[in-house]
N, C-alpha and C positions, 0 to 999 in steps of 0.2 A: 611508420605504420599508418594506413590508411583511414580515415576515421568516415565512417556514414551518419547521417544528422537530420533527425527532424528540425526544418527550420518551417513555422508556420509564414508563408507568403505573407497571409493578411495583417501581419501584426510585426513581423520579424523576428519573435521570439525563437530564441533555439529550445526546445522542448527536449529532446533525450540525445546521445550520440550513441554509436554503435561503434567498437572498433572493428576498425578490417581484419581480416584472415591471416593468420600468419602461414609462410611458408610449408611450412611442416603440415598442418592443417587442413591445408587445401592439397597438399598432395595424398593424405587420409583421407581425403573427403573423394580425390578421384580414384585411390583405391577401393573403398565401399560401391562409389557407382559401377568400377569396371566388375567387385564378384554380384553385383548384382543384375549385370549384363550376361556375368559368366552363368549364373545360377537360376534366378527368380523369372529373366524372363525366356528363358529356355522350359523352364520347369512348368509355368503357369501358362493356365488356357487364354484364349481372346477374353473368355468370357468373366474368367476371374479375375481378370485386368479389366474389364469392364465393368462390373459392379465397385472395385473399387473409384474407377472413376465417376461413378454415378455418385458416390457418396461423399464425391471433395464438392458436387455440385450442390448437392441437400446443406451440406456444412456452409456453403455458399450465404443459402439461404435460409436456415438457421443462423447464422449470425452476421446479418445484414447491415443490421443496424449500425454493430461495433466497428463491421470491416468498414461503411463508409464513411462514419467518421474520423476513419483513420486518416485516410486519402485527403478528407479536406484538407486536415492541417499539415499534412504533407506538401500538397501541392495544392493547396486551395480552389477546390473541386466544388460548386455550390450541391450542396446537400442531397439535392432532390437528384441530379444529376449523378451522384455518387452512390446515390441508392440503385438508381438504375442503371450503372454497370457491373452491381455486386449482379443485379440478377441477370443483365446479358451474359455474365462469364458461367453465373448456372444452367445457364442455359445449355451455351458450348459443350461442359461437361456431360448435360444430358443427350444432347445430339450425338453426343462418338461413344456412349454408353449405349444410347439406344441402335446405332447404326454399327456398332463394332466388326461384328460378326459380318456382316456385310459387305466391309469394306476391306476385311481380309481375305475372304473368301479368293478360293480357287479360282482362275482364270482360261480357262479352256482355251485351245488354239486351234480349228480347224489348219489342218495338216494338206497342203497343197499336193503331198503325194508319199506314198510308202503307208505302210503298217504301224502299227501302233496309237499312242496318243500326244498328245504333250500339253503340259499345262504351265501358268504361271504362278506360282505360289509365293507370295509375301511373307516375309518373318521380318525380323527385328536388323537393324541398321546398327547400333550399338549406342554408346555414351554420347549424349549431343550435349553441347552449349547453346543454351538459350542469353543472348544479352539484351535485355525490357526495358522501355523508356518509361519516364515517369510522366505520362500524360494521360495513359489508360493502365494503372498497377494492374488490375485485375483481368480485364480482358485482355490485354497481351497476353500472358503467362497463360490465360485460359487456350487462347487461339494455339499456341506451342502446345503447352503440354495434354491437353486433352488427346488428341490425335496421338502422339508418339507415347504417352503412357499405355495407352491400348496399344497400339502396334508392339512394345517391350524395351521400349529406348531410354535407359535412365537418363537421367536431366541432372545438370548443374544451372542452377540458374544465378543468372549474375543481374540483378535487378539496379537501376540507375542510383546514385549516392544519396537523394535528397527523400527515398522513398524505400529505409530498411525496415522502418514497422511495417508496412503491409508484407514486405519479404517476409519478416519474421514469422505475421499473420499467417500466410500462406501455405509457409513448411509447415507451420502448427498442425494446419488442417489435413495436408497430404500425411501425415503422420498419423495423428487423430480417424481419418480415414481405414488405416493399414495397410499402407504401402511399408514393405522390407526397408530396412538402411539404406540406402542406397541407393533408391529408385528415383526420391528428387533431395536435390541436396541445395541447399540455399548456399552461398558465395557468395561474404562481400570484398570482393577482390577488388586489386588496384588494376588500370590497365596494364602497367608492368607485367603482372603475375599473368594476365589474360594472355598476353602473349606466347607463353614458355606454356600454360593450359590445352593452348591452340596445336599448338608443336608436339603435344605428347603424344606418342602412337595410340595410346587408349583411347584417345578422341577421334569419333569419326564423321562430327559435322557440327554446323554451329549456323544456327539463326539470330542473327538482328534485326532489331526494330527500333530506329534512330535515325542520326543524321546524315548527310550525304559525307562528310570529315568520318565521322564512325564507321559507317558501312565500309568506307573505302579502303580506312587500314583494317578493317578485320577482315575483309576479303584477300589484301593483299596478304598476311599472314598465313592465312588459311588455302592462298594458290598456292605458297613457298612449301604449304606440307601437305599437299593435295588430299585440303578436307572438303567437303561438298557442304557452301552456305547458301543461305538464301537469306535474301537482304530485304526489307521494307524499311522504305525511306521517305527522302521528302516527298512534296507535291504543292502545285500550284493550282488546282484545280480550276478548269474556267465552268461558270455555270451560263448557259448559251440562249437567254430568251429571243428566239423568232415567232412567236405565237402563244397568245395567250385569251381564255373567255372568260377570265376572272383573274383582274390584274391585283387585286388585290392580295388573294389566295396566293400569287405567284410571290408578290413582295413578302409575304409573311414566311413561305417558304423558303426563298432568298437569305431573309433575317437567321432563321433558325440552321439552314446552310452554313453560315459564317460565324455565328454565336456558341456555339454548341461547344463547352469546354474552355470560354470564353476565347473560343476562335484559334485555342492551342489542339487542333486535330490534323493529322497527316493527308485525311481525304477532307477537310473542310473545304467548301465554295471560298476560295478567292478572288478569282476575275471575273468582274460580271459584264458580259458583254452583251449588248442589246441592240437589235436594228431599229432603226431612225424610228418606226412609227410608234414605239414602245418608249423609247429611251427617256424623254423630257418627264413624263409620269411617271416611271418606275421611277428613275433616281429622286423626283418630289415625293414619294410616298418612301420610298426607302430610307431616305435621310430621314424624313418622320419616326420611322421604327426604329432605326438606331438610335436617334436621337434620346426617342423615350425609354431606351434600352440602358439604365442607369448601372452602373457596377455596384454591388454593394456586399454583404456582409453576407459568407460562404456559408455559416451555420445557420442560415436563414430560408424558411421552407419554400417562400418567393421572389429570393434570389437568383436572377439565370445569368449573371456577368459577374464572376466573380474578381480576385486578383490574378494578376499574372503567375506562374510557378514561385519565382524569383528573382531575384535583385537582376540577376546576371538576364535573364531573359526580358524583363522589364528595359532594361539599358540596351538592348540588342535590338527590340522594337522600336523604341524612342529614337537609334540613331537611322534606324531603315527609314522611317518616317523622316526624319528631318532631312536625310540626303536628297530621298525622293520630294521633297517641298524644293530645294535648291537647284534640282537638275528639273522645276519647271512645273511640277505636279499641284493642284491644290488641294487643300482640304474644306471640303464641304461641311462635315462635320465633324464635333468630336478633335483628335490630336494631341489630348491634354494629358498627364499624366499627372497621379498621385501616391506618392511612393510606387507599389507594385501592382496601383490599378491603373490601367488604361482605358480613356473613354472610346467604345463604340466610333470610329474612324470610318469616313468615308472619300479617299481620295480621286481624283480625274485628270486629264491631261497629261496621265504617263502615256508614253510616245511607244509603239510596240520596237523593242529593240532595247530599251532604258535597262539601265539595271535592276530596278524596280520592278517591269516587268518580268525578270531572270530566277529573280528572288522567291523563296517563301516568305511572307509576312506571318509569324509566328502568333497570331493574338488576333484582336478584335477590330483588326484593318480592314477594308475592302477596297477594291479599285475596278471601278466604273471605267469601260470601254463603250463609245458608239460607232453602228459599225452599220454598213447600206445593206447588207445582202449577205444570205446564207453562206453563199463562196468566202465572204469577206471574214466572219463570224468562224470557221474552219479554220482557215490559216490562220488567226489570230489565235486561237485556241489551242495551236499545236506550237504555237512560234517561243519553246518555252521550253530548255531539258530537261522538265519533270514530265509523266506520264500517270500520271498513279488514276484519278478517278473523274468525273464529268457529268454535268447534268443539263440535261437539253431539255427548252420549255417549249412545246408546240403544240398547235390544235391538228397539225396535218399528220398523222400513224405515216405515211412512206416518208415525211421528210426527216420524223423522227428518226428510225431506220438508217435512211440515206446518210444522216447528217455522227448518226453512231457508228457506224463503219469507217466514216471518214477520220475519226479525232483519234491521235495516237495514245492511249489508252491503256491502263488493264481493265478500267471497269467504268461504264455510262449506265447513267439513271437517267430516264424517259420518263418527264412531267413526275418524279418524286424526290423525296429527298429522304434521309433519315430510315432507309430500307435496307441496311444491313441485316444479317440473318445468319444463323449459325451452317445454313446447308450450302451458303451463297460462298463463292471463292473469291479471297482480297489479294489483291497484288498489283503490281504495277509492269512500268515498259519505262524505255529511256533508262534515265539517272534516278527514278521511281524503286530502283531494284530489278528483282527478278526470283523468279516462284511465286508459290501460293499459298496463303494457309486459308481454315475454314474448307467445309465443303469436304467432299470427297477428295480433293486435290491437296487437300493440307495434309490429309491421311497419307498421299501419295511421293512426298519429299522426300520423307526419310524412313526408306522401307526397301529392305533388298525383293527386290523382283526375281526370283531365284526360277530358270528355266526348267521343267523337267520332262525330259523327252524318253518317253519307253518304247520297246518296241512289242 
């Protein structure tokens, strides 16, 4: 039997376990979703599904406080950070609450000839699996399920091992809410059981949010029983300074780029490439802000680096970093570890091509490129099988532009950082994945487009 376990990062403490799901269980559990597939969301409006999801977001926000404390000692989230993704996920919820109706709406087809009309009309897609990493509990599961609870897709959600209280949390509140049995069902399944889950005809789609190993077998699964997934995965993101009027502003933004989640985020700045006339002062001013960028103690309101998730991901970092010091790379600053905190890392001298450069750096690494010229700063920024996000720093709007079209991408920020938005669409390109959630496009994944042509 599979067990799920608060293990608090900062400290090592295992705090409660959870056992996993047994068989029987989980096949009750996909029973409840598929009559609630069959019944509730056939039976209920956009808009009654709407209000309920407006109410998992108030619940959000009424209990803030507790949900983020949950998350630190899950995965050692500093506080202030953890407060403010209880309310980006209430947010989500209010976004497809507000926009529901909207974005099911009827689709008119001007008719290139003959009589009649025809239109496209959205309804429900059926049982999805949601499988959530443990880096953003709450905004993940917001990004999924807001959109497909409005559309009428019940949910299994299968949330990562080391983060079953905020699972727990979460069914509470879609409960608490008044969603029917069955609408979202918490799962703490083994990958085992995920498998034969994926395989059952009652399921007709499955999203991940994980690693490129994850994505890969639950895609492959999921071609073998032709279910329709969408993946978000890794990414290396390079952040691209050719221009800057306040290099300061740009380092600080830089910092915050790579810091954020203490540098455990899937669209975080990891390569920071810089043309000559920049380079020698950003990277002295940037190793200053890491430097002062000390890791400390999660439950702390002035904490912004906390510990690493865990042991495993702590050892995972520590050995990225040492290969890349051996195959030639240095470290500027930072490199040290302490149990499962990591200092603020600034390495240079990876060679484009290195395996370092290949890599995600899971944590609070950065690796400093200098580069002659816009053309040079492009290829280096694509020379990489992640695609997922990109941020370009310039004083010139067409180089901006120019230099965003060029970079293989799902998504470029132009002179900002930190602009994520419940109406903006995330996704990636490459080995990044593929779909979308957020935004009207997230609406659009898992939703039959059903044709209807009268005469």
């Amino acid at each position: 039997m599979n067990t799920y376990a608060v293990v608090n990062p900062a400290t090592g403490e295992t705090i409660k376990e959870y056992p996993g799901i047994g068989d029987a269980d989980l096949r009750a559990a996909i029973d409840r979703a598929e009559e609630a597939s069959r019944t509730w969301s056939g039976s209920s409006t956009v808009a009654e599904r709407a209000a309920l999801v407006r109410k998992v977001g108030e619940l959000h926000s009424e209990r803030r406080q507790q949900l983020a404390e949950i998350i630190v000692r899950e995965m050692g989230k500093p506080i202030e950070q953890a407060l403010m993704e209880v309310d980006f996920a209430a947010e989500i919820y209010a976004y497809y609450a507000d926009n529901a109706e909207a974005l099911m709406a009827d689709e008119p087809i001007e008719l290139l000839g003959g009589e009649g009309t025809a239109v496209v009309r959205r309804g429900s897609f059926g049982v999805l699996l949601g499988i959530m990493p443990w880096n953003f509990p709450y905004y993940q599961v917001a990004r999924f399920a807001g959109p497909n609870l409005v559309i009428g897709n019940p949910i299994l959600l299968k949330h990562a091992s080391q983060c079953p209280e905020s699972a727990e949390a979460m069914a509470q509140m879609f409960s608490d809410a008044g969603f029917p049995e069955g609408a979202y069902e918490n799962i703490y399944a083994t990958n085992e059981q995920i498998e034969w889950v994926i395989a059952d005809p009652r399921l007709h789609g499955v999203s991940v949010t994980g690693s490129e190993r994850a994505g890969a077998a639950v895609a492959e699964i999921a071609g073998r029983n032709l279910k329709k997934v969408v993946l978000e995965l890794g990414g290396s993101d390079p952040f691209i300074l050719l221009g800057t009027d306040d290099l300061d502003a740009t380092v600080q933004a830089a910092a915050e780029a790579r810091l954020d989640n203490t540098g455990q985020s899937c669209n975080a700045a990891k390569r920071f490439i810089v043309v000559d006339d920049f380079y020698d002062e950003f990277l002295e001013k940037f190793t200053a802000t890491l430097a002062a960028s000390k890791p400390g103690d999660p439950t702390a309101e002035d904490t912004a680096v906390g510990p690493l998730s865990s042991e495993v991901a702590a050892d995972r970092l520590e050995e990225q970093v040492k290969k890349a010091v051996d195959n030639g790379a240095e470290v500027v600053v930072g490199g040290k570890r302490d149990g499962n905190y990591f200092e603020p890392t600034i390495l240079t001298g990876i060679k484009p091509g290195d395996e370092a450069s290949q890599e995600e750096f899971f944590g609070p690494v950065a690796q400093v490129y200098r580069v002659g010229s816009e053309e040079e700063a492009v290829a280096l920024a694509n020379q990489t099988p992640f695609g997922l996000g990109s941020y370009v720093m310039t004083t010139d709007k067409e180089q901006g532009e120019r230099v965003a079209d060029k970079i293989e991408a799902g998504m470029v920020y132009i002179n900002l950082v930190g602009a994520d938005s419940p109406e903006l669409p995330f996704g990636g390109f490459k080995r990044s994945g593929f779909g979308r959630e957020l935004g009207r496009f997230g609406a659009d994944e898992f939703v039959n487009k059903k044709l209807i042509r009268s005469a």
